[in-house]
C-alpha positions, 0 to 999 in steps of 0.5 A: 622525879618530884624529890629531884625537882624539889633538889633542883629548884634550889640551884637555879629556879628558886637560887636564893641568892640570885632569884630569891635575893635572900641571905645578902648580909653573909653574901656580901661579907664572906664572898669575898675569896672562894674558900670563904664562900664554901665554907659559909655555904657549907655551914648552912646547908647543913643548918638548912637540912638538919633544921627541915628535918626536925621541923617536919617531924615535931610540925604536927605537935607544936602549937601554932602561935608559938611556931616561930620561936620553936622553930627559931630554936631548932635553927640555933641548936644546928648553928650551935653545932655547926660553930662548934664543928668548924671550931674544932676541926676548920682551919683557923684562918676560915673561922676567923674569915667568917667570925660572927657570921656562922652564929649569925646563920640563926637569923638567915631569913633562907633558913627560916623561910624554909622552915615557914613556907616548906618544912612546916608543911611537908614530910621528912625526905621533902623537907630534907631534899628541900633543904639541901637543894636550896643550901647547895644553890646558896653554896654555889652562889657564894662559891662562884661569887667568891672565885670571881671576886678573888680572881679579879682582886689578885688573879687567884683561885682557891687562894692559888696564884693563877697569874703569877705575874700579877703582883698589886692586888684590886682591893675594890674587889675584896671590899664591899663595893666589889661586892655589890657590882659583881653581885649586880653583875650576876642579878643582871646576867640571871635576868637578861638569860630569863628574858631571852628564854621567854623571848625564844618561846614568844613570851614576856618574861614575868616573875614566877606568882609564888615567888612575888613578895605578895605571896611571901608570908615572913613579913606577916610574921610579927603580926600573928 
């Protein structure tokens, strides 16, 4: 029940996109159709996974001073293989999609703050269950974010025409401005639903403690 719970938090408790309001630059550049949500989001989970793992296994032997820079290093071996992976066997057309996107995942502060704040500090199957619950949340996130961006720019779906009458594409959707709205538009829907919640349970809905950036400790990181 509590690896379920560490699962589950990913998806909606502790979304990183819609809660945390992690990982905006990929976000907003690659949510632009489904298929490149997927992909990007895919390619991640499988950085965020493999990288808890081996960071929960070498936490107690890697000195504390120079933790970020061994993390940082296991991140970027998975990014190494991920790229090479979807170099290999991806369709060319989402390679190109997500170009320097992919490399770029090395410096997903997501991936990162998982190794800090979790993977750092707990056992293997946690790390790992962890580490796949935040990168399927971050998957469904872009996925849904792409699928209503790509709906509203050409009444497609997976890049299959639902509307077939629908001829002159909305190109605010497919650029960044679309981005930010629909984005906003989400951030806006996640809160008002928490606020209703809270209102149902004769509450003031507040921000969980642990995750106001009081108690966040990557900006703390260039100081050690």
């Amino acid at each position: 029940m509590k690896l379920f719970g560490e699962f589950s938090k990913g998806i909606w408790k502790e979304n990183p996109t819609l809660v945390l309001v992690l990982g905006m630059c990929p976000t907003l550049a690659v949510s632009s159709n489904a298929v490149n949500g997927l992909g990007m989001g895919v390619a991640t989970t499988f950085v965020l996974v493999g990288s808890n793992l081996v960071i929960s296994m070498i936490r107690n032997i890697v000195p504390a001073k120079i933790r970020i820079p061994c993390y940082i290093v296991v991140i970027a071996t998975f990014v190494t293989i991920v790229d090479l992976l979807m170099q290999a066997y991806a369709p060319p057309a989402l390679c190109d999609a997500l170009g320097i996107f992919i490399p770029l995942i090395v410096v997903n502060c997501i991936v990162l703050g998982r190794a800090e704040a979790f993977a750092s500090k707990n056992g293997i199957i946690p790390s790992a269950v962890d580490g796949l619950g935040m990168g399927v949340g971050f998957t469904l996130s872009l996925m849904v974010l792409g699928l209503t961006r790509e709906f509203f720019c050409s009444g497609s779906a997976f890049d299959i025409k639902l509307i077939p009458g629908w001829k002159t594409d909305f190109m605010l959707m497919n650029q960044a401005p679309g981005a930010f709205i629909v984005l906003g538009i989400f951030l806006a829907l996640m809160n008002l639903y928490n606020m209703k919640k809270a209102a149902r349970e004769g509450k003031a809905y507040k921000a969980p403690a642990h995750l106001d950036c009081r108690h966040c400790n990557i900006c703390k990181l260039d100081k050690e």
